[in-house]
N, C-alpha and C positions, 0 to 999 in steps of 0.2 A: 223751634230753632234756637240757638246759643248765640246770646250775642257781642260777641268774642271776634271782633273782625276789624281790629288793625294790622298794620302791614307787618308779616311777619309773623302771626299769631294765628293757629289754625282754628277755625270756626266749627263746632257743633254740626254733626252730620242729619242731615234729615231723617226723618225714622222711614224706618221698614217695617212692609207688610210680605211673609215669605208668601207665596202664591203655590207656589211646586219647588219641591225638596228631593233631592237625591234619596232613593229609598235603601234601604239593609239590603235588599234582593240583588241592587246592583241597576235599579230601572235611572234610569237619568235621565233629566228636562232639560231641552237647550235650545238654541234658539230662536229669542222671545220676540212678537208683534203684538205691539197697544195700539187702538183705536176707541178714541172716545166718541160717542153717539151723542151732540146736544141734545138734538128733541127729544130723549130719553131718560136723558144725566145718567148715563150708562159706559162704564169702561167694556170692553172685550180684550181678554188679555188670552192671546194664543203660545202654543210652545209645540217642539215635537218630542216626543216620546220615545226613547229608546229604552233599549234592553241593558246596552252600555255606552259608554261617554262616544264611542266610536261612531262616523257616519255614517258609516255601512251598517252598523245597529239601530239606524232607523227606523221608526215604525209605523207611527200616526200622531196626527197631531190634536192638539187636546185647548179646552178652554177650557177658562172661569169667566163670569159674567159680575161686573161690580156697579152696584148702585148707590151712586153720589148722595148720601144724605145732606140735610138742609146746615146739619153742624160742620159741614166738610169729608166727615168720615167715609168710607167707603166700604159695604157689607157686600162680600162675596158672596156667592154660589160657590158649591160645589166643585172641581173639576169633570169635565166630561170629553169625552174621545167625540169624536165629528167623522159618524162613522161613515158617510157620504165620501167624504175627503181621501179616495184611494184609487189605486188602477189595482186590476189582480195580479200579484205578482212581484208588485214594486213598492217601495217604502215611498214612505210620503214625507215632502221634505220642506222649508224656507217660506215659513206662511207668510202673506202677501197681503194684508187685506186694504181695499177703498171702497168707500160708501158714495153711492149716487144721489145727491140731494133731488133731484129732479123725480125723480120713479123711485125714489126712496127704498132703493136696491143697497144691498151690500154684496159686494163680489171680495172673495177672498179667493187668493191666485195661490199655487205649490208648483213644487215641481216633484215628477214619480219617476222613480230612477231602479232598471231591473232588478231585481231581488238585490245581491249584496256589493255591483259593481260599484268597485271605489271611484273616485273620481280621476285619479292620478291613471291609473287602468284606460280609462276615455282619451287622456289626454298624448298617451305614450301610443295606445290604438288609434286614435283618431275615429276609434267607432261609439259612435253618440248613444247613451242609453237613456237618455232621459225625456221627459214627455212634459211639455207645459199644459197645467191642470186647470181647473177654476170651479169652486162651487158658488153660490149664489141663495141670497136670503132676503126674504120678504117682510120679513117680522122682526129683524133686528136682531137674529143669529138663535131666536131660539129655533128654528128647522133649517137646514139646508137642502139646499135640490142636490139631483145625483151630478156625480163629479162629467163633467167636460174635458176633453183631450181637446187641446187646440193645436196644436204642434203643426197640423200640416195646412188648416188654413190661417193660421198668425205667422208661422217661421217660414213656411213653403221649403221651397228648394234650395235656402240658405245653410239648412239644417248639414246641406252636406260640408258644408265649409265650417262648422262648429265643432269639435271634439265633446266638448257637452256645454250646457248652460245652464243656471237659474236663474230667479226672481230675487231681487231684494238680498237679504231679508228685512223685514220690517214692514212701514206702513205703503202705501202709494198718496196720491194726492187728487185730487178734482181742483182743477185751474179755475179763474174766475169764468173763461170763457164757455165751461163746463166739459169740458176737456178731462177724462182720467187719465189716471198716468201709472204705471206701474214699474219701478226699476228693475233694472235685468242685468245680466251681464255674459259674457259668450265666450269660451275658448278657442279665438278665432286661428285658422289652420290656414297659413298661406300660402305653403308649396309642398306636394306629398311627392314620394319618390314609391313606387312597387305599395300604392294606397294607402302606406303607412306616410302619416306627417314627418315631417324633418328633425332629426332632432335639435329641442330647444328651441324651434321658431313657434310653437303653439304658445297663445299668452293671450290673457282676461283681455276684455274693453269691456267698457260699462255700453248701455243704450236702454231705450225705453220701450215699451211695449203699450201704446196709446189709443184711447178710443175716444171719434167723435161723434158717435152715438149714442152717446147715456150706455154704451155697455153691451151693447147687438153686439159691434164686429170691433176688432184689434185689428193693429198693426204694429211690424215694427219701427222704429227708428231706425238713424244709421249711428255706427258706432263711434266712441269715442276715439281718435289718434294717436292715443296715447295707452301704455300700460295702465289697464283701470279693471278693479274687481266690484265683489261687493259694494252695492251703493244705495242711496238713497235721493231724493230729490225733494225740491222745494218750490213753489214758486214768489218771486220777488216782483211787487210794486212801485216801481217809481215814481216820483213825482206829478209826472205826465199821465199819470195810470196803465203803464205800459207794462206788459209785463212779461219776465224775464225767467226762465226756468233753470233753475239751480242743482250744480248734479257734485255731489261728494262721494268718492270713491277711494276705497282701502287701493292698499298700493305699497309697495317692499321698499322705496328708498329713505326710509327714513320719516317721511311725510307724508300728508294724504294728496289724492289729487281731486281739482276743481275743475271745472267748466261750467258754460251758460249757453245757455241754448235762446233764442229768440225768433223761434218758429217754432215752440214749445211742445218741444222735443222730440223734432223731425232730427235736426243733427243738433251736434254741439258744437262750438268755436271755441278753438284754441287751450284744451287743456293744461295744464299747469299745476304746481307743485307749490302745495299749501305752507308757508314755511312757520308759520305761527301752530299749527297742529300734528303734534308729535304722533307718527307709526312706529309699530313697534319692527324688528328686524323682517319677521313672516307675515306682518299686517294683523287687523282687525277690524273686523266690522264695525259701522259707526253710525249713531243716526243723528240726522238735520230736521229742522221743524224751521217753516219760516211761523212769523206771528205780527200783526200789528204794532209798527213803533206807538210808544205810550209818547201823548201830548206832553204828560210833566211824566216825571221818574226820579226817583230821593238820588241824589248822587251822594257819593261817599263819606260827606260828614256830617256828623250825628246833631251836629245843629239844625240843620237843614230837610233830617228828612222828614220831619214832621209837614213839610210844602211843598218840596220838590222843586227838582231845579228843570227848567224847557232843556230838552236835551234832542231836537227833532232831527234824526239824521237825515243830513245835507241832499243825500239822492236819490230817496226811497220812502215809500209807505210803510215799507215792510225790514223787522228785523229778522236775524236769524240766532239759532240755537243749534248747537252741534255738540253730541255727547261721545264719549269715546277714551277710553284706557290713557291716563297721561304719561307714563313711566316709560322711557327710551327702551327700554330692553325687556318687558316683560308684562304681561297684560296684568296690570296692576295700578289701582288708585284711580276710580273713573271719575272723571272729568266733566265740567260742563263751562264749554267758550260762550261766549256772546259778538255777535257782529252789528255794529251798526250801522255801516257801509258798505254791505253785501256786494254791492256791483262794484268794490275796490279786494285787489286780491291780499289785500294787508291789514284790514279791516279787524281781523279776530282780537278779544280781549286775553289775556293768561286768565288759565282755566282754575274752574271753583271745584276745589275735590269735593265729593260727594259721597264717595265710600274710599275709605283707604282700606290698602288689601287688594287679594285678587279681583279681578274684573275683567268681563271677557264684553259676550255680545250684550246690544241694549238696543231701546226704542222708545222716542218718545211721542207724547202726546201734549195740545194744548185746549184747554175750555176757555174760550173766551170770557165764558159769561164770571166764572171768577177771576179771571186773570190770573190763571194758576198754569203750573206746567205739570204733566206727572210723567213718569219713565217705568218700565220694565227693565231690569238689567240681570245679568248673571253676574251672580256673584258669590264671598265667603270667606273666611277665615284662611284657610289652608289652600283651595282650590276655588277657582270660577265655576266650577264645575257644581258645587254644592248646593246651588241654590238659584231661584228668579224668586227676583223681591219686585215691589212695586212700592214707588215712592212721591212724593206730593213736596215743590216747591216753586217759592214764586220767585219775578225778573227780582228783587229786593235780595234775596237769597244769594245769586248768583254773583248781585254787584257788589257783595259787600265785601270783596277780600280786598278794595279798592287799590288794582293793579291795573287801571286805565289809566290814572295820573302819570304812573311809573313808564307809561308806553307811546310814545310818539305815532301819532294818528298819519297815516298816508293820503 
């Protein structure tokens, strides 16, 4: 890291590792879901695979496997297609994945959508073509089982009221109460006329798709109140140990939107509009990671961080981390906020760029046992489209553009 971080002065960007590259042929990776494996010190970094940048050129989704050496470093595997991971007929799409500590399961969710049905197509039809997926690993993703349709015992008879839906993208999460969680999101369809939907009343909500069986049976949630797409979720600690489930979702007006769920994530209450986190004009996907508030943490001057200053936010155990495109108009220059009063809607820091340039989807991950964060993002020079890099930084990284001072705490 460069350390180049007074206010005003742009700081040294973390290095990258490309993972999956745009090939000559024209095949394109995009996508991207990171999950780290502690008892392994193992990344899983999945992507899908197309033929071209396009969604309906979808095809399968592919991993690499990375093991955390003792120097920090991370030695890939190979890429490989996860040839389980399909229905026949339908691209496979928006990797998913949560790991079960308990049965020490890993379920990785998708969603399979007919041969080359766009989505917009679904949404103008109202006729649903897509299937909620899930494969499942014993060993820590080097075999999977064959692929699962859950569609009609998870969604049921809801499915009619959906235009289409998927997962995520990105990671899922296991609650303390052991609880999985998986985010989703739905094309909810409120009034059809001659079975075609209305025009312009079909529109996203976010909701959850949860199990409180170590992973037997799903269900869903109910949906969010508000315009909500892509999301992901977190869950938050407070004081009392109580805990609070965190749901951020892409969204067109400008900003992302937030809610909390406290019956983890059966419903949500009271969605609302992030105004410390810039969307771009069509949205972007974006991911959250809650993580342990640190006891001490170097606050912003360089006296000081050699000690660290008690920094313990006022209502929580747990911070948050949210990655996502910073630029008002253009998926450009990804970003990384920090919250340390999650359960206040004004809580976020101004964001630590991390790659300037385009930037599109991303996902991150945390190891405790370093106290390190890592990400997958799309990214590149010219296009987002050119590249998933995987990247390694810690809370120190993030706080050093020291734009908390600058910012009145709520």
């Amino acid at each position: 890291m460069g350390n180049k971080s007074s206010k005003g002065v742009s700081v040294e960007e973390p290095p990258k590792t490309t993972l999956f590259e745009r090939e000559s042929c024209g095949i394109t990776y995009r996508i991207p879901a990171l999950l780290y494996l502690r008892h392994c010190h193992t990344f899983l970094a999945f992507a899908e695979k197309r033929t071209s940048f396009h969604d309906y050129d979808a095809k399968r989704l592919v991993m690499r496997r990375g093991l955390l050496q003792e120097d920090g470093s991370v030695q890939w595997s190979s890429s490989q297609e996860i040839s389980t991971a399909f229905l026949p007929n339908h691209r496979t799409m928006n990797p998913c994945p949560v790991y079960e500590k308990n049965s020490k399961t890993l379920f990785l969710f998708f969603i399979c959508i007919w041969e080359h049905t766009t989505e917009i197509k679904q949404i103008v039809t109202g006729k649903n073509k897509a299937r909620l997926c899930c494969v499942s690993s014993s060993d820590d993703g080097q075999t999977w089982s064959q692929a699962m349709d859950l569609t009609e015992s998870v969604i049921g008879e809801a499915i009619h009221k959906w235009a289409t839906f998927a997962v995520g993208p990105g990671h899922g999460v296991q609650l303390e109460n052991g609880r999985l969680i998986i985010p989703a999101y739905a094309y909810y369809i409120p009034y059809r006329c001659c079975s075609y939907p209305l025009p312009c009343t079909v529109c996203p909500r976010a909701l959850s798709i949860y199990s409180e069986d170590l992973g037997q049976t799903w269900r869903i949630g109910k949906m969010l109140q508000k315009k909500s797409c892509e999301c992901e979720m977190a869950e938050i600690i407070d004081h009392e140990g109580r805990s609070h489930l965190y749901c951020n979702a892409r969204h067109t007006g400008g900003h992302r939107c937030e809610a909390l769920s406290e019956n983890s994530g059966v419903y949500f209450d009271k969605p609302h509009m992030a105004r410390e986190l810039v969307e771009q004009p069509s949205g972007c996907q974006g991911s959250v990671i809650g993580f342990p508030a640190p006891e001490f943490v170097p606050n912003d001057d360089a006296e000081s961080k050699a000690c660290g200053t008690s920094l313990l936010s006022p209502d929580t155990q747990t911070w948050l981390l949210f990655m996502h495109p910073t630029n008002k108009s253009d998926r450009r220059d990804m970003g990384v906020y920090l919250n340390r009063s999650p359960l206040h809607s004004s809580g976020w820091d101004r964001p630590r760029i991390i790659h300037r340039g385009p930037s599109g989807y991303s996902d991150l991950a945390y190891n405790v046992d370093k106290d390190q964060f890592s990400c997958l993002m799309e990214c590149g020079k010219e296009s987002e489209l050119e590249q998933i890099a995987f990247m390694t930084f810690s809370l120190n990284d993030v706080m050093q553009t020291g734009d908390k001072k600058e910012k009145k705490m709520v």
